[in-house]
FITI-46429 format. One line per field, with one value per residue: y, z, x of N, C-alpha, C in turn; residue number from 1. Coordinates in steps of 0.2 Angstrom, whole numbers. Each point is the difference from the previous one (the first is absolute). Layout:
N
npy <- Y/...
npz <- Z/...
npx <- X/...
capy <- Y/...
capz <- Z/...
capx <- X/...
cpy <- Y/...
cpz <- Z/...
cpx <- X/...
k <- NUM/...
This chain:
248
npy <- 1424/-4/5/-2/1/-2/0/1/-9/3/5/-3/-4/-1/5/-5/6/-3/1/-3/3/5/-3/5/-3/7/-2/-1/5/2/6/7/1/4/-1/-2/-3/-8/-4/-3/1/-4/0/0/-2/3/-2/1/-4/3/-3/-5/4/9/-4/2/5/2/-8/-2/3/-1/-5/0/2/-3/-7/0/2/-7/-3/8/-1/-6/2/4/-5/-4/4/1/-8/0/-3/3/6/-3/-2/5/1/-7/3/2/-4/-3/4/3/-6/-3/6/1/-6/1/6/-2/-2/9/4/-5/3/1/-2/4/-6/0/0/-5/4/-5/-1/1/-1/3/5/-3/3/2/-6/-4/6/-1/-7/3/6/-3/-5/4/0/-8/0/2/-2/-7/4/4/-5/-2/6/1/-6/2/4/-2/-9/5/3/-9/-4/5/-1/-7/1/5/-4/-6/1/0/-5/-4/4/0/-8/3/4/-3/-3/5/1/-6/-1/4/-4/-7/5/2/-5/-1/3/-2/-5/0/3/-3/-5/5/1/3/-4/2/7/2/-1/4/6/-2/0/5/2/-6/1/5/1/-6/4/4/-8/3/2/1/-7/1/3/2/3/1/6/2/0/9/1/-1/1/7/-2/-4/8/3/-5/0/7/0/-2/5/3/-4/-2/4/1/-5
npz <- 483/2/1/7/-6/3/-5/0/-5/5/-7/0/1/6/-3/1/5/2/5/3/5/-4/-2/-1/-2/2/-7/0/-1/-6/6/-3/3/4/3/-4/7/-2/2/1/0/5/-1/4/-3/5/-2/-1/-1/0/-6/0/0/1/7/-1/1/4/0/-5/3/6/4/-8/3/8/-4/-4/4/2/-5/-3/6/0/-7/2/6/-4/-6/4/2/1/0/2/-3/-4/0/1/-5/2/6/-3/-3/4/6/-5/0/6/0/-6/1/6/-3/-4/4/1/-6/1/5/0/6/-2/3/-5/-3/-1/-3/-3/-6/2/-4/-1/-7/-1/-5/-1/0/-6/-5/0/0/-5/0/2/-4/-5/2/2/-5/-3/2/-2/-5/0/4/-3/-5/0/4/-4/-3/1/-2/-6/2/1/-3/-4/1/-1/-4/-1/2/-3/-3/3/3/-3/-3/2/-1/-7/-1/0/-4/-6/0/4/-6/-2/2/-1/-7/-4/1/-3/-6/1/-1/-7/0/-1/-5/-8/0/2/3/-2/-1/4/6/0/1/6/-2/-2/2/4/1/-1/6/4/-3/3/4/0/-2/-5/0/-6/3/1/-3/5/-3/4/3/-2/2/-4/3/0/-6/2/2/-4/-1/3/-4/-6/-2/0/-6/-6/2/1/-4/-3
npx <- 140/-2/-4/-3/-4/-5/1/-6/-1/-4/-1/-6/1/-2/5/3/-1/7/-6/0/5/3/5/2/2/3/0/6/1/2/2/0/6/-1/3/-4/-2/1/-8/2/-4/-2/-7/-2/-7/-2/-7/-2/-4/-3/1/-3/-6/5/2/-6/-4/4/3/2/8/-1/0/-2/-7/2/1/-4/-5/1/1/-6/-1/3/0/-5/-1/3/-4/-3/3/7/5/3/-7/2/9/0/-5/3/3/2/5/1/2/2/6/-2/0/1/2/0/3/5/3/-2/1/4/-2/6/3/5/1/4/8/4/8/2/0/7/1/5/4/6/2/-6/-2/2/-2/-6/1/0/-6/-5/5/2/-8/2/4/-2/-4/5/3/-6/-3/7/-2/-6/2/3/-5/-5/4/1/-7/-1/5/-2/-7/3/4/-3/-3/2/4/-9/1/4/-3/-3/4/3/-7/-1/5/0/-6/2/5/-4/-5/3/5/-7/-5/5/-3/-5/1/6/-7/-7/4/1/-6/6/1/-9/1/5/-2/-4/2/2/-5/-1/6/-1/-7/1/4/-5/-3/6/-2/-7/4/-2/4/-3/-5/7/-2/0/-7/4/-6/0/-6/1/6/-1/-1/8/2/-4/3/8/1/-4/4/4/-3/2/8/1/-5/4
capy <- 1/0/1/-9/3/-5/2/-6/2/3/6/0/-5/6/-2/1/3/1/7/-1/6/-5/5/-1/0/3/0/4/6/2/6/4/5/7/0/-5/-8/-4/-5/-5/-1/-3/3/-5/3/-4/1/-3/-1/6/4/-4/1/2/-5/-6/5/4/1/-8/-3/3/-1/3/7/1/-1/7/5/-1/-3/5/4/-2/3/6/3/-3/2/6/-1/-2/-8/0/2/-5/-7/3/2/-7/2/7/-1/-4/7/5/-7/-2/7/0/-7/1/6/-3/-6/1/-1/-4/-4/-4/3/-1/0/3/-2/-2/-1/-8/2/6/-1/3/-4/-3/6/4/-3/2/8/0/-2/4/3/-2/1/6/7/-4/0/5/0/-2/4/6/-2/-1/3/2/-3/1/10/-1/1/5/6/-1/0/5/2/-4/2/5/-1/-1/9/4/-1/2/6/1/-2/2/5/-1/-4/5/8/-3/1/7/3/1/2/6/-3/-1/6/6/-1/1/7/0/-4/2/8/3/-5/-6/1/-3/-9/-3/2/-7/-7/0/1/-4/-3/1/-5/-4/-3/2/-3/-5/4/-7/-2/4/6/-1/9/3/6/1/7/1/-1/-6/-3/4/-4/-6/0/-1/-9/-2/3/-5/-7/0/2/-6/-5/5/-3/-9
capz <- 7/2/5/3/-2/-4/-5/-3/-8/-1/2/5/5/7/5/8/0/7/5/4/-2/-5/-2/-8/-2/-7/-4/-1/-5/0/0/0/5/-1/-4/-6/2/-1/7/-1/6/0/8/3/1/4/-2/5/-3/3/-3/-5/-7/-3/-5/-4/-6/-1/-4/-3/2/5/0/-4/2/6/-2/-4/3/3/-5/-1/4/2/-6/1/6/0/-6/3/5/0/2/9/7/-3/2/7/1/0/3/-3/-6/2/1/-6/-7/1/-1/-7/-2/3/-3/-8/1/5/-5/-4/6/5/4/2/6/4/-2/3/-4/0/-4/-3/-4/-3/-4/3/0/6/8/2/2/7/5/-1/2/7/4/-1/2/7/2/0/6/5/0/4/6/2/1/9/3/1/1/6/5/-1/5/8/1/0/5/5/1/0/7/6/-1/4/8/2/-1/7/6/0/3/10/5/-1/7/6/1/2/7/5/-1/7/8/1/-1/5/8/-1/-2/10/6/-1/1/-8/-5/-2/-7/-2/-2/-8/-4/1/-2/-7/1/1/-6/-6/-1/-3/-8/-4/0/-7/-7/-4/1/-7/2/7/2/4/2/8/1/3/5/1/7/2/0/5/7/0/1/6/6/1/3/8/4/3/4/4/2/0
capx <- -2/-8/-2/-4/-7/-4/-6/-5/-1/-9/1/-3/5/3/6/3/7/2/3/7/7/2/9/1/7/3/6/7/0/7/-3/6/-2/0/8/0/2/-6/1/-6/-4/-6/-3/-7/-6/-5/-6/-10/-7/-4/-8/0/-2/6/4/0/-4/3/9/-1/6/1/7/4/0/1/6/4/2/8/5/1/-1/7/2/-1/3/7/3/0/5/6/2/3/-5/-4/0/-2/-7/-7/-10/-3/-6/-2/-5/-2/-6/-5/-5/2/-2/-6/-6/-1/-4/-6/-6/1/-1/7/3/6/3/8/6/7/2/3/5/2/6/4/5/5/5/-3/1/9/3/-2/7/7/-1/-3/7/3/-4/0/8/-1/-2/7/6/-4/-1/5/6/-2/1/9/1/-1/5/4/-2/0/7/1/-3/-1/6/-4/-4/7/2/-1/2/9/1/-5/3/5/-1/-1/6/4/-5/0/6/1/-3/5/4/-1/-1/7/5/-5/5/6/3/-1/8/7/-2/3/7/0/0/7/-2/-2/7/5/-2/2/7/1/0/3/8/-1/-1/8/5/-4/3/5/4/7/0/4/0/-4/0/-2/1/5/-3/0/2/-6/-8/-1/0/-8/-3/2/-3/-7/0/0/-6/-6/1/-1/-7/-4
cpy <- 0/0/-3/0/-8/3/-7/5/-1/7/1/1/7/-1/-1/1/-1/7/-2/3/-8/2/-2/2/3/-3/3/5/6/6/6/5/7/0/-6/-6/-2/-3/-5/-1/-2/0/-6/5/-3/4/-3/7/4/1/-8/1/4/-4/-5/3/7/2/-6/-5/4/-2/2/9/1/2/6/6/3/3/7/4/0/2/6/3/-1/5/9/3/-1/-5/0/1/-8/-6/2/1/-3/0/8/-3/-6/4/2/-6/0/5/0/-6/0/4/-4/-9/0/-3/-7/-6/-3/6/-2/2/0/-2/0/0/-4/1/7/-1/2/-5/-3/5/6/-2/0/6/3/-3/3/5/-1/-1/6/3/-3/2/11/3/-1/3/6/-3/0/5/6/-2/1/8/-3/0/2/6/-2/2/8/3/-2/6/7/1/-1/6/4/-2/1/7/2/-2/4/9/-2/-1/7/4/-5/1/8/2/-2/0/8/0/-1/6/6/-5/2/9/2/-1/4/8/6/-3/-5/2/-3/-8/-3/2/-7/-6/0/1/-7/-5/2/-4/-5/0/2/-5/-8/0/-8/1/3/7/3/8/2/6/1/10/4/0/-10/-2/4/-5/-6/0/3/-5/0/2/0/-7/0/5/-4/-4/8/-2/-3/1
cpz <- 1/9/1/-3/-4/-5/-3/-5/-2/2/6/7/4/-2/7/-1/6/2/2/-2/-7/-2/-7/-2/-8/-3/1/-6/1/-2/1/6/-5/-3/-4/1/-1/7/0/6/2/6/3/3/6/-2/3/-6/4/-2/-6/-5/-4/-3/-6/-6/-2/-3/-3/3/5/1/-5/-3/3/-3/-5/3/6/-2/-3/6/3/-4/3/6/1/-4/6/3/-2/0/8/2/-4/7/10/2/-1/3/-2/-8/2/2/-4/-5/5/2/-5/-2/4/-1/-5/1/7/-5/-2/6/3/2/-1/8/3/-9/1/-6/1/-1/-4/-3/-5/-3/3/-1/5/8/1/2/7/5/1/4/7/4/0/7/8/-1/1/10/6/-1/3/7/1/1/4/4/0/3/9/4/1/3/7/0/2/7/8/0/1/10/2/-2/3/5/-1/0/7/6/1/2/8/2/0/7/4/1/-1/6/6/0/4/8/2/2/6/9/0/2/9/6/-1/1/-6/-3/-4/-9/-2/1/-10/-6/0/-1/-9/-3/-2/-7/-7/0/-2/-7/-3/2/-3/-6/-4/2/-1/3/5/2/6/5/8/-1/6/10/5/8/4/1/2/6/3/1/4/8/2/3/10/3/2/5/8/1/1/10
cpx <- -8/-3/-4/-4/-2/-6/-3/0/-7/0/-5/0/6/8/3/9/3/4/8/4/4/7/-1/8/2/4/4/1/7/-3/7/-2/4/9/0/4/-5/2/-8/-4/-7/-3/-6/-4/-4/-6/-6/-6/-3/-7/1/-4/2/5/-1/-3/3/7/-2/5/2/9/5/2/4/9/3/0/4/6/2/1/7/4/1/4/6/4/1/7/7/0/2/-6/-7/1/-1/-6/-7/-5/-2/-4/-6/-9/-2/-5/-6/-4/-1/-6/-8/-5/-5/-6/-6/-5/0/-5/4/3/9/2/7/1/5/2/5/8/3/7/5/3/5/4/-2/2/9/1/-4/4/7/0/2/7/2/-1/2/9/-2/-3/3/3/0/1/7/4/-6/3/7/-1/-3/5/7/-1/1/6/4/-2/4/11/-1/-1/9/4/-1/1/5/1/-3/3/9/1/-4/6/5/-3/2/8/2/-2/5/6/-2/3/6/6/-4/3/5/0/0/7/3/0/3/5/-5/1/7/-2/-2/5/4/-4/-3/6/0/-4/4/6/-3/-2/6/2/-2/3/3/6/8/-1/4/-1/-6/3/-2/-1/4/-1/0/2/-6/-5/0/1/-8/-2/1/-5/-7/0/2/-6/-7/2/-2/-8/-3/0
k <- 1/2/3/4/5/6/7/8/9/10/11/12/13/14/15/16/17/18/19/20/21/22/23/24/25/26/27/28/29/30/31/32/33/34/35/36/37/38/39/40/41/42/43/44/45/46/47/48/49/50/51/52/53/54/55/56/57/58/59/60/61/62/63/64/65/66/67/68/69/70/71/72/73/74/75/76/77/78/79/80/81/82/83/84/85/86/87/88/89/90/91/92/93/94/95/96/97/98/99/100/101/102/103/104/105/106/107/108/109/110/111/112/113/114/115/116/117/118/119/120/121/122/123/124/125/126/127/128/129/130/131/132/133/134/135/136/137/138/139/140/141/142/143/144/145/146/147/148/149/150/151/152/153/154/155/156/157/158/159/160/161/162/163/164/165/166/167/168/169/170/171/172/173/174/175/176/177/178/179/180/181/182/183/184/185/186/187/188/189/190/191/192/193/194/195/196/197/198/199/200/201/202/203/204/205/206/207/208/209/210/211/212/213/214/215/216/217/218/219/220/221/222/223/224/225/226/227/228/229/230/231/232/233/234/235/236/237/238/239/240/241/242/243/244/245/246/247/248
């Protein structure tokens, strides 16, 4: 790796160094993070000359300096970290290398201007079980969303038969108070037309429903009880009956 430096061979004799921003390209290096994965990694340097006479009198290999201390720095901050918070965190070492790199090459007369870490690479068995994972952790996530999605629409449905229960419930006590209200309203004209016969009135019309359900009786049943008042309580009919033809 040589930086644009033309040196004359008269120790005399001025060097010329070119300022211009310049990339210097890391070799690839197989560094261990913190749970003892290797990963091979490699970065680009952007650089500019600052000071050309440090550069030139003050480090004999600037470029190669630049590079080793790369190269252990990246050792260092990589060695700090896991594998999952390493392959996430490229502009963090990124930040951290060229602070690092920049302190160290102030003296050197050059300025580090950004780095880009290029390459980051894991084993193949690694990258497999990371795949694996990764599906695990995605059927893992659709299975969660699914069966949310089933308790969801398990409380609507609950909620949605909950709400109609309630109306049917709501419409069947309206319809009960409106058929009680004019069973009253009924029975309060009936009491008004019949005056004191209207207690015997209702005697005779429960009388009446009872025959009827003794005459609902299964087929095979041929036995029915008449009580002993009985013609009494159909001539109360009768005579009801012409008390209302008297009024009409």
């Amino acid at each position: 790796m040589n930086l644009p430096t033309t040196y004359t061979t008269n120790l005399a004799a001025t060097a010329r160094i070119d300022i211009r921003e310049t990339v210097l390209d890391m070799p690839s290096q197989t560094v261990f993070t913190k749970d003892n994965v290797s990963v091979h990694i490699n970065a680009l340097l952007y650089i500019e000359i600052t000071n050309p006479h440090d550069a030139v009198y003050r480090i004999s290999n600037l470029p190669n300096a630049i590079e080793k201390l790369t190269q252990t720095t990246l050792r260092s901050l990589v060695g700090e970290m896991e594998l999952d918070k390493t392959l996430s965190s490229r502009e963090q070492i990124n930040t951290r290398l060229q602070v690092i790199l920049d302190e160290a090459a102030d003296d050197w007369g050059a300025k580090v201007k950004r780095v880009e870490i290029q390459d980051l690479e894991v084993p193949t068995e690694i990258q497999a079980a990371m795949e694996k994972q990764m599906r695990a952790e995605r059927d893992k996530r659709a299975a969660i969303l699914e069966a949310e999605g089933m308790r969801k629409s398990a409380i609507l449905k609950a909620e949605g038969e909950k709400a109609s229960a309630v109306l049917v419930a709501e419409g069947n006590r309206t319809a009960r108070i409106l058929e009680a209200d004019g069973e009253k309203e009924a029975l309060n004209k009936l009491k008004e037309t019949l005056g004191a016969e209207f207690s015997q009135y209702l005697l005779a019309v429960r009388y009446l429903e009872t025959m009827n359900h003794i005459g609902t009786q299964t087929e095979g049943d041929k036995t029915i009880f008449m009580p002993m008042d009985a013609t009494a309580t159909l001539g109360a009919i009768g005579g009801i009956q012409e008390l209302f033809k008297g009024k009409s």
